[in-house]
C-alpha distance (Angstrom), angle and dihedral (degrees) to the residues before:
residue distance angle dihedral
X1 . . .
X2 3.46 . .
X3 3.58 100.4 .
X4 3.97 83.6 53.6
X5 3.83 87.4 59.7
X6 3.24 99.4 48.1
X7 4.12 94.5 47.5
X8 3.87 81.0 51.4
X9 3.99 98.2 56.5
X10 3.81 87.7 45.6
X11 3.98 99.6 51.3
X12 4.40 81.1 45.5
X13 3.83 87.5 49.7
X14 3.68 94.3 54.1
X15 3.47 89.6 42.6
X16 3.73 99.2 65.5
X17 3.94 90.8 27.4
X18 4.43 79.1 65.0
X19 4.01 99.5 39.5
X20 3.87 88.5 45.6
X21 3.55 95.6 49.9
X22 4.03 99.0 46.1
X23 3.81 92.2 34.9
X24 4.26 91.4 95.1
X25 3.74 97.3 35.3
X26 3.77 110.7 112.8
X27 3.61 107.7 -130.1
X28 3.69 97.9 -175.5
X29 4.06 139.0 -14.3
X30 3.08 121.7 -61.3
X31 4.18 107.4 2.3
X32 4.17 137.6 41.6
X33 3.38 131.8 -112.3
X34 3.69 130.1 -127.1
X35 3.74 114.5 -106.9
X36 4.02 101.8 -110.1
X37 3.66 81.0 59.7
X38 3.26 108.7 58.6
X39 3.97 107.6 99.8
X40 3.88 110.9 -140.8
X41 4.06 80.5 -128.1
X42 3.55 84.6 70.2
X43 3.32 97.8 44.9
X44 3.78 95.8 50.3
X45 4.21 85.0 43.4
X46 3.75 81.5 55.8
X47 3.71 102.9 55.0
X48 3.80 86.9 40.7
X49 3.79 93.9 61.4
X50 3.75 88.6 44.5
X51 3.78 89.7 61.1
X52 3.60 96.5 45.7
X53 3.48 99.2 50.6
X54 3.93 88.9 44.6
X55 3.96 88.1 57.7
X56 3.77 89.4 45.4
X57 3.46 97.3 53.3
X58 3.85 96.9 49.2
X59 3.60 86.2 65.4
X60 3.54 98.8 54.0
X61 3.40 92.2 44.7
X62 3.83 83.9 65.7
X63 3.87 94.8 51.6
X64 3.66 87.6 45.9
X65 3.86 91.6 45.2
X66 4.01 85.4 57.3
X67 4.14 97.3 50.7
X68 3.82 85.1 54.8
X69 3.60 101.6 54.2
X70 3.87 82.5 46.1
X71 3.82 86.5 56.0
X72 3.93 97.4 41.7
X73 4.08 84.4 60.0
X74 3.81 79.3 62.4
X75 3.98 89.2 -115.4
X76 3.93 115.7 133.1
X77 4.19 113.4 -124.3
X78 3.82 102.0 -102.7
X79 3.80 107.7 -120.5
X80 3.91 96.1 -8.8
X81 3.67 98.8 166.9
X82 4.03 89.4 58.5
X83 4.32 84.7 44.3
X84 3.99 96.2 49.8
X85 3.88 92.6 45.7
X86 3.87 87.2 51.2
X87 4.12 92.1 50.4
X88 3.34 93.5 45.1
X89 4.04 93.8 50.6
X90 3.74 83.7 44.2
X91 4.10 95.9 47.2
X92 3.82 84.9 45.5
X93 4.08 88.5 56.4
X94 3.20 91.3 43.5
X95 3.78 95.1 64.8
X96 3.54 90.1 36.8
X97 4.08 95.5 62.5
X98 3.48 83.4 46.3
X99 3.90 101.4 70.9
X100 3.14 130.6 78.3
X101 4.47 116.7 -116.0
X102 3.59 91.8 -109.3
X103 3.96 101.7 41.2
X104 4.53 87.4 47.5
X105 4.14 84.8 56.5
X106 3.82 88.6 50.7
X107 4.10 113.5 91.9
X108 3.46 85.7 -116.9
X109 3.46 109.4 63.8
X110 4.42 81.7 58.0
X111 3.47 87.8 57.3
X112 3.70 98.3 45.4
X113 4.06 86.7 46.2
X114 4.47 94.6 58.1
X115 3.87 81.3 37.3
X116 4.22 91.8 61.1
X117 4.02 89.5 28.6
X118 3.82 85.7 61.9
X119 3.83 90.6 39.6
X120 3.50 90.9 60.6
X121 3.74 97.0 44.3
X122 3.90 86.2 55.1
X123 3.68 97.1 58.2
X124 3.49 97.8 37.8
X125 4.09 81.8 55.2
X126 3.23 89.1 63.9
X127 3.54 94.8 58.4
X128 3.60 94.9 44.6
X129 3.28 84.9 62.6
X130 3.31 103.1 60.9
X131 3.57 92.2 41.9
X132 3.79 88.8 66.8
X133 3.58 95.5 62.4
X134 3.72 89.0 48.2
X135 3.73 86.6 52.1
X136 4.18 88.7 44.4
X137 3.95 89.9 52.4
X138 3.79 98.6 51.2
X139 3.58 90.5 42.9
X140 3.92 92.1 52.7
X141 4.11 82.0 50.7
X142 3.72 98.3 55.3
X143 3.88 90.6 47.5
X144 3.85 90.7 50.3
X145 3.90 87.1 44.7
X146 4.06 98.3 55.0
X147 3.98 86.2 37.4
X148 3.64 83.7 57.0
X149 3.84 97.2 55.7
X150 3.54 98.7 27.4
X151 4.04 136.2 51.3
X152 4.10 95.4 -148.4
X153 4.15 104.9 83.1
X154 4.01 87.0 -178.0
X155 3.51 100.0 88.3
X156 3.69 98.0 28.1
X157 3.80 87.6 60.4
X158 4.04 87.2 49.8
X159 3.41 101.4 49.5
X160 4.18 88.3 45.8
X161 3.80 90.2 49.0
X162 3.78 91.6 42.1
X163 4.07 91.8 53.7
X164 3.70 90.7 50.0
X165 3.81 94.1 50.8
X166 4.00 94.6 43.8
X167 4.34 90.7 47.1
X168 3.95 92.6 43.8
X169 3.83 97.7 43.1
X170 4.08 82.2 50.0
X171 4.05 92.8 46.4
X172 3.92 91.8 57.2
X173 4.18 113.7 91.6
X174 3.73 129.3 -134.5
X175 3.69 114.3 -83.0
X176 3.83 91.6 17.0
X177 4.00 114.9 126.2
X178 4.28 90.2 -154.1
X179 3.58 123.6 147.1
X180 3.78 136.1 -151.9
X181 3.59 103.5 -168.6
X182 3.51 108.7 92.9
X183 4.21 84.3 60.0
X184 3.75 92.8 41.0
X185 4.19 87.0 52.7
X186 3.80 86.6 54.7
X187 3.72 93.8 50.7
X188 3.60 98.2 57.2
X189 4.10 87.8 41.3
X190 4.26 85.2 56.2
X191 3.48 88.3 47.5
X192 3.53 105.1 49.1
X193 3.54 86.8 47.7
X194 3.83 93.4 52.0
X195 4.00 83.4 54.3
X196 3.98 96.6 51.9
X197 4.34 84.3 53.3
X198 3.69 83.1 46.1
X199 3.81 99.2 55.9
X200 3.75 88.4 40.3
X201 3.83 83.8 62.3
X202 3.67 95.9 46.0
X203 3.78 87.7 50.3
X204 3.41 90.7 56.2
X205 3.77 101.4 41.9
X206 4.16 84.8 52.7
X207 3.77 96.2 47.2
X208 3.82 92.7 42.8
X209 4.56 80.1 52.7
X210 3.49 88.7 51.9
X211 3.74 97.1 46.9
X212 3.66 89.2 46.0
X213 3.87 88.8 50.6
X214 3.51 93.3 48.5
X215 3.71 87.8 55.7
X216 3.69 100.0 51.6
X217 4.05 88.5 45.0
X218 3.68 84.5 61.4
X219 3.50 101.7 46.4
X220 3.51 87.5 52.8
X221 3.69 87.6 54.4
X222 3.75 94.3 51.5
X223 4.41 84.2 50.0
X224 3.40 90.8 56.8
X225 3.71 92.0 44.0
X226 3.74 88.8 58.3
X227 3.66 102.5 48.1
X228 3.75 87.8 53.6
X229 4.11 88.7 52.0
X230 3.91 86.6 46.9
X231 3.85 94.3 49.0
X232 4.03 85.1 42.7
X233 3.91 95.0 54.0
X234 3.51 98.0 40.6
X235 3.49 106.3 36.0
X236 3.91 137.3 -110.6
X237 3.83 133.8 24.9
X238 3.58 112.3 -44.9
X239 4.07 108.1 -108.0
X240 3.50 125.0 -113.0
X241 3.79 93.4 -139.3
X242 4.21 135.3 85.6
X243 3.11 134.8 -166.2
X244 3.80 142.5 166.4
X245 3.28 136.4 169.9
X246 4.15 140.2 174.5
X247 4.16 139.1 -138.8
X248 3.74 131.3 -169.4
X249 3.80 111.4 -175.5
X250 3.70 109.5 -127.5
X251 4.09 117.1 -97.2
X252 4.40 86.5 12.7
X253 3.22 140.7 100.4
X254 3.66 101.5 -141.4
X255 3.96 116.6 108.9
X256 3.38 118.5 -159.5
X257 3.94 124.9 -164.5
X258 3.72 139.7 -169.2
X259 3.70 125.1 -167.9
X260 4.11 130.7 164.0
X261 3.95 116.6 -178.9
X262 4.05 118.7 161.4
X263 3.57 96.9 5.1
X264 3.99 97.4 -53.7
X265 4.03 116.8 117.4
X266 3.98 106.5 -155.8
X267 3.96 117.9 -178.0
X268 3.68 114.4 174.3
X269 3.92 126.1 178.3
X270 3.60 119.5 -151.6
X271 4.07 137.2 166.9
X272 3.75 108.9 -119.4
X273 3.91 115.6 170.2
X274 3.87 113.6 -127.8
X275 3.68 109.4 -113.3
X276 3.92 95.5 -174.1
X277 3.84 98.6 51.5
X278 3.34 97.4 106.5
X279 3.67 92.4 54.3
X280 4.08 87.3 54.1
X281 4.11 92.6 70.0
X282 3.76 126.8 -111.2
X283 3.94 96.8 -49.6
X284 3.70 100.0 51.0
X285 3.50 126.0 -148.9
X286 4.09 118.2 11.4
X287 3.47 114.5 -93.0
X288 3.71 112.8 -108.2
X289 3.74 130.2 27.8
X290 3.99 116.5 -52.8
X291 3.36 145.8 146.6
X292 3.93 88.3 -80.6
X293 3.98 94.3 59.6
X294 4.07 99.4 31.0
X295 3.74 130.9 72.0
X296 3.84 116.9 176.1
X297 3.86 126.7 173.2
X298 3.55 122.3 -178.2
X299 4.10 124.0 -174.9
X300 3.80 121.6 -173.4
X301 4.00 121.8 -167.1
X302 3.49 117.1 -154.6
């Protein structure tokens, strides 16, 4: 009798042990099976698929691994739509050469295969992400750049907002439903708010011009002002003529000038030792008045 019990408890155990085990295996798309019919075949198909797709993933998360160090240098992936369709045709393969004939017939094996198809997508979402605010940030540059050498923002905003479109629209795989507007709304928001600080800067470089003219129109103001005072103290119309000219006395040092500039006659005598006379020989200067001895200048405005 006890032997009977115990045989009873055991058949029970293994019972349960078998329902719980098959109770989350996926039998077919879109339902569950009950336990007693879930075939060890599919069990074993199902734990086969899970390995495969395991060992295919680990090699896309290499590929993907590379694109984001790419991206972290703050360089876009060059053609990354036509790249993520490749991996994900190659991650799919992968899996594929992985199964054995009689587990890829089984139901599945299909399953498993949309189940590491969408896998893939995800991570590579990821880093499509990230390769739209790469995409955002050298956009924002090459607006800044042609704002900086030019003063019309129009087309520098169009041909940044037309890079972005043509790089993200090239980033995005086959069979992938990804968008790139929310990013491309946020560039033309940065943008337009660089070109609000850039007006206020024009403002001020055009009000700080006219300030600046304003100030030179007055000095010229207070000029003529003065000339007229001049003329006023010292009699007559300022002439339009100057002239100066100079006189050293042969064998002397005394230097005498003679200079008259807006109607004003200045002569001023003044003893200035001469430096080069011992380069002139032992009798100095020429006697007489030459071109040694005699500087005149003479300036006429018209």
């Amino acid at each position: 009798a006890m032997l009977a019990a115990i045989l009873t408890l055991a058949i029970a155990g293994v019972a349960d042990a078998r329902s719980s085990r098959s109770a989350f295996i996926p039998a077919v798309r879109g339902g569950f099976r009950p336990a007693d019919e879930v075939s060890d075949e599919v069990l074993r198909a199902a734990y086969t698929c899970k390995e495969a797709a395991s060992q295919a993933l680990a090699v896309c998360d290499g590929k993907v691994a590379e694109m984001s160090k790419t991206l972290e240098m703050g360089d876009p992936v060059p053609a990354m739509g036509e790249a993520a369709t490749r991996l994900a045709d190659e991650t799919i393969a992968a899996f594929d050469s992985s199964l054995p004939k009689r587990v890829a017939r089984e139901p599945t094996a299909a399953t498993a295969r949309e189940d590491v198809r969408t896998a893939v997508f995800d991570k590579l979402n990821v880093a499509f992400q990230r390769q739209l605010q790469v995409l955002k940030n050298k956009a924002v540059g090459m607006y800044q750049e042609a704002v900086a050498t030019s003063d019309v923002n129009v087309q520098g905003m169009l041909t940044a907002d037309q890079y972005f479109v043509r790089e993200a629209a090239a980033s995005i795989p086959e069979g992938a439903n990804w968008s790139y507007q929310a990013e491309r709304q946020n560039l033309q928001t940065i943008m337009q708010t660089l070109e609000r600080e850039w007006k206020k800067g024009v403002a001020a470089k055009i009000q700080a011009a006219q300030q600046m003219s304003t100030a030179m129109q007055y000095l010229q103001v207070q000029q003529a002002q003065l000339q007229q005072l001049q003329q006023q103290l010292y009699g007559g119309g300022g002439g339009k003529w100057n002239l100066g000219a100079a006189y050293r006395p042969p064998d002397t040092n005394i230097n005498l000038s003679f200079n008259h500039q807006q109607g004003r006659t200045n002569i001023v005598a003044s003893m200035v030792p001469d430096e080069q006379q011992s380069l002139l020989g032992p009798n100095g200067f020429t006697h007489g008045v030459g071109p040694a001895n005699l500087g005149v200048s003479l300036n006429v405005n018209v």
